[in-house]
C-alpha positions as CSV (number, residue, x, y, z in Angstrom):
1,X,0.0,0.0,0.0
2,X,1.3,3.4,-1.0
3,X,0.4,6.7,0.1
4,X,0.3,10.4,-1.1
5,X,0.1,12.6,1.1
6,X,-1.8,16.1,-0.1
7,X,-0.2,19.3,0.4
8,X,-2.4,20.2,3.4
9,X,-1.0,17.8,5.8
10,X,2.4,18.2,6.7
11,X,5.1,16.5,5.4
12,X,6.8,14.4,8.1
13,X,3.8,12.1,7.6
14,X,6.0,10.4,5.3
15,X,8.6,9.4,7.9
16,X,5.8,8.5,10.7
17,X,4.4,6.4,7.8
18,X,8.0,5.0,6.2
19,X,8.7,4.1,10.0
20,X,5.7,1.9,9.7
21,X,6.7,0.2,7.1
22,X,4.0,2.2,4.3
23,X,5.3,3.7,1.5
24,X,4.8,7.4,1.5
25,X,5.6,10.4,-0.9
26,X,4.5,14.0,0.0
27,X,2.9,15.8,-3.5
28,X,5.6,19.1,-2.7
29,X,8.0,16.0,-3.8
30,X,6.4,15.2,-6.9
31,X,3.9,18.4,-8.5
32,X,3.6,21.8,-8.1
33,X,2.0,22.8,-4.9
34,X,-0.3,25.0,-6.8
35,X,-1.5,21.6,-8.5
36,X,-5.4,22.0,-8.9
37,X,-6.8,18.1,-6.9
38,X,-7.8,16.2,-10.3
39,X,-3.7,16.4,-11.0
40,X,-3.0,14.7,-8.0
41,X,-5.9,12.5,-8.3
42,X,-4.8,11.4,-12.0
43,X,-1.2,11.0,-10.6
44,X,-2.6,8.5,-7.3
45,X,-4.6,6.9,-10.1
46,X,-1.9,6.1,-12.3
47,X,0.9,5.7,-9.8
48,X,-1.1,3.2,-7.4
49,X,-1.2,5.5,-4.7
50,X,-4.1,6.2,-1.8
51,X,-4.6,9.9,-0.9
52,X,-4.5,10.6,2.7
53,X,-6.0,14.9,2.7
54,X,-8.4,16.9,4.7
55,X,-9.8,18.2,1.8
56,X,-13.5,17.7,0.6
57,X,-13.1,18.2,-2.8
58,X,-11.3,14.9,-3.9
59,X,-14.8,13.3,-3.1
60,X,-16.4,15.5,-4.8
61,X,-14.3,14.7,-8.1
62,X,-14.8,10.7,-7.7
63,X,-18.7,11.2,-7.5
64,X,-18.9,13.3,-10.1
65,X,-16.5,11.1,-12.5
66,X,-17.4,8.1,-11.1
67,X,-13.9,7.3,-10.8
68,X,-13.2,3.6,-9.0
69,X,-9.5,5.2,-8.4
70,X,-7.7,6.2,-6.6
71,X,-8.9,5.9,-3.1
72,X,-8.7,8.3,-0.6
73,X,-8.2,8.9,3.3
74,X,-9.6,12.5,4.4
75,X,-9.7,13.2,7.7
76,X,-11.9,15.3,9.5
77,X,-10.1,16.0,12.7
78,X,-8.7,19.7,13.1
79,X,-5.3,18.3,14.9
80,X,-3.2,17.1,11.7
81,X,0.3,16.1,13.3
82,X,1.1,12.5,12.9
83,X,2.4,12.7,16.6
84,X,-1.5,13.2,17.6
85,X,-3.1,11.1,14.7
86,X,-1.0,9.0,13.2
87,X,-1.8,5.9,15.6
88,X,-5.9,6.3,14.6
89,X,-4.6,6.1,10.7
90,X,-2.6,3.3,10.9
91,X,-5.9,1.6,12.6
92,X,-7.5,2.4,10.1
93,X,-5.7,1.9,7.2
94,X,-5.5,-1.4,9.0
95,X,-9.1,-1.9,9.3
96,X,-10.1,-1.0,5.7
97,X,-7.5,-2.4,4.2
98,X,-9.5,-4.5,1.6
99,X,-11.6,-2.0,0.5
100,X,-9.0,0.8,0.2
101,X,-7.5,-1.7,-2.3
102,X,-10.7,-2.3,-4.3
103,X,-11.4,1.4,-4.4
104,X,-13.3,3.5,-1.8
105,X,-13.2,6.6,0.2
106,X,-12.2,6.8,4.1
107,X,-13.7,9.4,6.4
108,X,-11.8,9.2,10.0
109,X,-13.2,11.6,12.3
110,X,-12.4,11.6,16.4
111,X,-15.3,9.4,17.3
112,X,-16.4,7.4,14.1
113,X,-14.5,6.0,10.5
114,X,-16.7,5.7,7.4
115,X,-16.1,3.9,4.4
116,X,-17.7,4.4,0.5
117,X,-16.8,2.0,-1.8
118,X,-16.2,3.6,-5.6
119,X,-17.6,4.4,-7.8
120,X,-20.6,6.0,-6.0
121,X,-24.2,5.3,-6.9
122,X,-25.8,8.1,-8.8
């Protein structure tokens, strides 16, 4: 499992995530940081990656192309520091493992994770 982390989380989630033993590339390492979101999602598409963001709008994009790739993590908790998160991701990337695979979007909030599986029903 590979990950690509978006430009609104910081970058030391790739070490906390390379520590772990999941393969991690921040997008400041790979596109513009201006990139507009359906760049990075064509590049996680065709590169095999899952997006972990707190952005909305990468849902958005897969409903509205009914996309089955790539997935993507957002989380919804304000506190983005892999020091103070990065325990409840690995869970969860643990515990949706299969589906994050097949194609689906994550939502990981304090109290509750939710999974969609791609592409999404019109």
């Amino acid at each position: 499992m590979k990950l690509l982390i978006d430009m609104n989380l910081p970058p030391r989630w790739v070490d906390f995530l390379s520590s772990r033993n999941i393969e991690a590339i921040h997008w400041s390492s790979v596109g513009r940081p201006d990139a507009p979101d359906h760049e990075i999602l064509e590049y996680a598409a065709i590169n095999g990656y899952i997006v972990f963001t707190h952005d909305l709008d990468f849902a958005y994009l897969l409903a509205r192309s009914r996309s089955t790739t790539p997935s993507v993590i957002q989380t919804r908790i304000p506190e983005l520091r892999p020091e103070s998160i990065g325990d409840l991701l690995i869970a969860t990337i643990k515990q949706f493992a299969d589906q994050l695979e097949a194609g689906c979007i994550v939502t990981v909030n304090e109290d509750r994770r939710r999974v969609r599986l791609l592409p999404f029903a019109q």
